[in-house]
C-alpha positions as CSV (number, residue, x, y, z in Angstrom):
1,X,-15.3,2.4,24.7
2,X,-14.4,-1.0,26.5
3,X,-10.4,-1.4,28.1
4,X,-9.6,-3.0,25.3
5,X,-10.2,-0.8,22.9
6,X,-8.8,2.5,25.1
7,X,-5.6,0.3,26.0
8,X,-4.9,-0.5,21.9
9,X,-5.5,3.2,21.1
10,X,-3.5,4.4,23.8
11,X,-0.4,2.1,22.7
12,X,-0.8,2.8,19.2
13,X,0.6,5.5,17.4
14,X,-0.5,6.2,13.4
15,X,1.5,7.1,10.9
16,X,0.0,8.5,7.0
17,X,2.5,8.3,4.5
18,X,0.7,10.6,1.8
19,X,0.7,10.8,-1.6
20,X,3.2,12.2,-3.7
21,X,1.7,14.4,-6.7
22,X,5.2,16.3,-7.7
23,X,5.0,14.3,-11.1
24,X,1.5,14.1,-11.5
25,X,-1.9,12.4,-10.4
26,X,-0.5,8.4,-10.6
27,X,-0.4,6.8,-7.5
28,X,3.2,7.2,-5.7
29,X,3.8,7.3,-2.1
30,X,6.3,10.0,-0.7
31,X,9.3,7.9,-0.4
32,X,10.0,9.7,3.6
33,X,10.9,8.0,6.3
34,X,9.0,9.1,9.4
35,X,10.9,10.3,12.6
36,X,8.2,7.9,14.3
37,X,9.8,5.0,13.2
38,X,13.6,6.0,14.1
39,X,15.1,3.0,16.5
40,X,11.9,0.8,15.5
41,X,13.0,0.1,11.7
42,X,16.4,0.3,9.7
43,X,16.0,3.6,7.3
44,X,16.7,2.1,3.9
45,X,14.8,-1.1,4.4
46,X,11.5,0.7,5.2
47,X,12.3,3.5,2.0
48,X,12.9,0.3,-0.3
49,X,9.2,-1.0,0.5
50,X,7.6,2.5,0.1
51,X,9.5,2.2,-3.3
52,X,8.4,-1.4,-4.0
53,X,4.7,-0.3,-3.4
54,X,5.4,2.2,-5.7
55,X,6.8,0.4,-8.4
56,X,3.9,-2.1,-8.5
57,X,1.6,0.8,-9.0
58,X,3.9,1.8,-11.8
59,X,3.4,-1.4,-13.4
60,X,-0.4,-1.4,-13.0
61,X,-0.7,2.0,-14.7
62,X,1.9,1.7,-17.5
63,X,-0.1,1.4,-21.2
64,X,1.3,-1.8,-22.9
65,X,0.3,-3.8,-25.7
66,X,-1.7,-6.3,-22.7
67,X,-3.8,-3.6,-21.6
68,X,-4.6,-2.0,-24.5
69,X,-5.8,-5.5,-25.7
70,X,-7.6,-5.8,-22.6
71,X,-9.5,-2.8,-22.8
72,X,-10.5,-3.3,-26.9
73,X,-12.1,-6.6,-25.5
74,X,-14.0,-5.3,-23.1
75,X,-15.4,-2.8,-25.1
76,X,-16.7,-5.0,-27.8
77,X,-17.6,-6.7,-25.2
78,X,-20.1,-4.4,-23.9
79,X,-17.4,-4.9,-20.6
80,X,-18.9,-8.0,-19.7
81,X,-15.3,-9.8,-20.3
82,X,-14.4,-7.9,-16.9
83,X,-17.0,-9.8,-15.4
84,X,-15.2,-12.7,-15.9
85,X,-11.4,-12.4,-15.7
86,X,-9.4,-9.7,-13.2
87,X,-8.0,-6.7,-15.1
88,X,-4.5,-6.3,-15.2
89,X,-4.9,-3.1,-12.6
90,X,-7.1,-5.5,-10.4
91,X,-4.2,-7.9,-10.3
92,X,-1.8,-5.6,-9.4
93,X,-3.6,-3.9,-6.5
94,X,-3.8,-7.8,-5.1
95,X,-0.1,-8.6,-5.8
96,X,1.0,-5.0,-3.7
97,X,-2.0,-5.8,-0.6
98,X,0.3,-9.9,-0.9
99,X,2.9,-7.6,-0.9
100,X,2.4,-5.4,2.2
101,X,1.2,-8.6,4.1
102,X,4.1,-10.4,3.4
103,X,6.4,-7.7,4.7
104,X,4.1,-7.0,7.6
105,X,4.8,-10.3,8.7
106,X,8.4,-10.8,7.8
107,X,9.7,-7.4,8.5
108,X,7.6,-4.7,10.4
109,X,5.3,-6.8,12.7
110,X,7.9,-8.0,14.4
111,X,9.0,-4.7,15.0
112,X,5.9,-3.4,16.5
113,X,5.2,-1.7,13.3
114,X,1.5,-2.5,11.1
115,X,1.1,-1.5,7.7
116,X,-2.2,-1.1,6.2
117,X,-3.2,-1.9,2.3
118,X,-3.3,1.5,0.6
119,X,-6.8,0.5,-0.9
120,X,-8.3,0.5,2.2
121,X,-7.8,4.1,2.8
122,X,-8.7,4.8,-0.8
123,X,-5.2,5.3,-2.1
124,X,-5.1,8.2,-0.7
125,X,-2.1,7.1,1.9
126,X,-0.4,4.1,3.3
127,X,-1.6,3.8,6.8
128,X,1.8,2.9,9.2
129,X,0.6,1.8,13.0
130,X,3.4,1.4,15.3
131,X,2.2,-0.8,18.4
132,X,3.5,-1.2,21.6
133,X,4.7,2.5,22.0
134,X,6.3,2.5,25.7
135,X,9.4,3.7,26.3
C-alpha cells in the first residue's frame, strides 16, 4: 500500500446504511441518520435523500399497466425486445445513480461526505464515506 492510498484510508471513515426488510423483501433503505454524520450534514436533509432513493425504488417496482405491457412484449418476444430498449426497472436504477450524483455534488461532497450508488454494492446498502475526518 503506497502513501496515498494509507493517507485516503486513514481520513476516511465508511458508513452502510442497510436495508430495511420490516415490510418485506423490496428494496428500501433504513431511513437513520448516522451519529457519524452529526455536525457534517443537517438531519432532515440527509433523511429526505435516503427517502428519495427510496421512493425511486418504489416506483421501479410498482406493477402498472407500462410494465405489465412491457413484460407481455418481451415474452412474445422470446425477450429479445429487452435487447433493444431499457426496462422500466433499468431506467429507474439510472435515474436514482443521476440522482445520488447530483446530490453528491450539490449537497454532501461539499460537506466532506461521498455517497456511493446502491447498485454498486449490490443493493444490499448505500455506501456513505465521509472524507477529511480531522478534528
Amino acid at each position: 500500500m503506497d502513501d496515498t492510498t494509507r493517507l485516503t484510508s486513514e481520513q476516511s471513515i465508511k458508513l452502510f446504511i442497510q436495508r430495511d426488510y420490516s415490510e418485506g423483501t423490496a428494496v428500501k433503505f433504513q431511513e437513520r441518520f448516522p451519529s457519524e454524520l452529526e455536525g457534517k450534514i443537517d438531519r432532515g436533509k440527509f433523511i429526505d435523500i435516503i427517502r428519495h432513493i427510496n421512493s425511486i425504488f418504489e416506483e421501479a417496482e410498482a406493477l402498472s399497466c407500462k410494465t405489465f405491457t412491457e413484460n407481455c412484449c418481451a415474452c412474445l418476444t422470446g425477450y429479445l425486445l429487452l435487447l433493444c430498449m431499457p426496462t422500466h426497472y433499468e431506467k429507474c436504477v439510472k435515474r436514482a445513480a443521476r440522482y445520488i450524483s447530483e446530490e453528491n455534488e450539490r449537497t454532501l461532497n461539499p460537506k466532506g461526505i461521498f455517497m456511493l450508488d446502491p447498485m454498486e454494492k449490490g443493493l444490499r446498502c448505500i455506501e456513505v464515506c465521509i472524507v477529511n475526518n480531522r478534528r
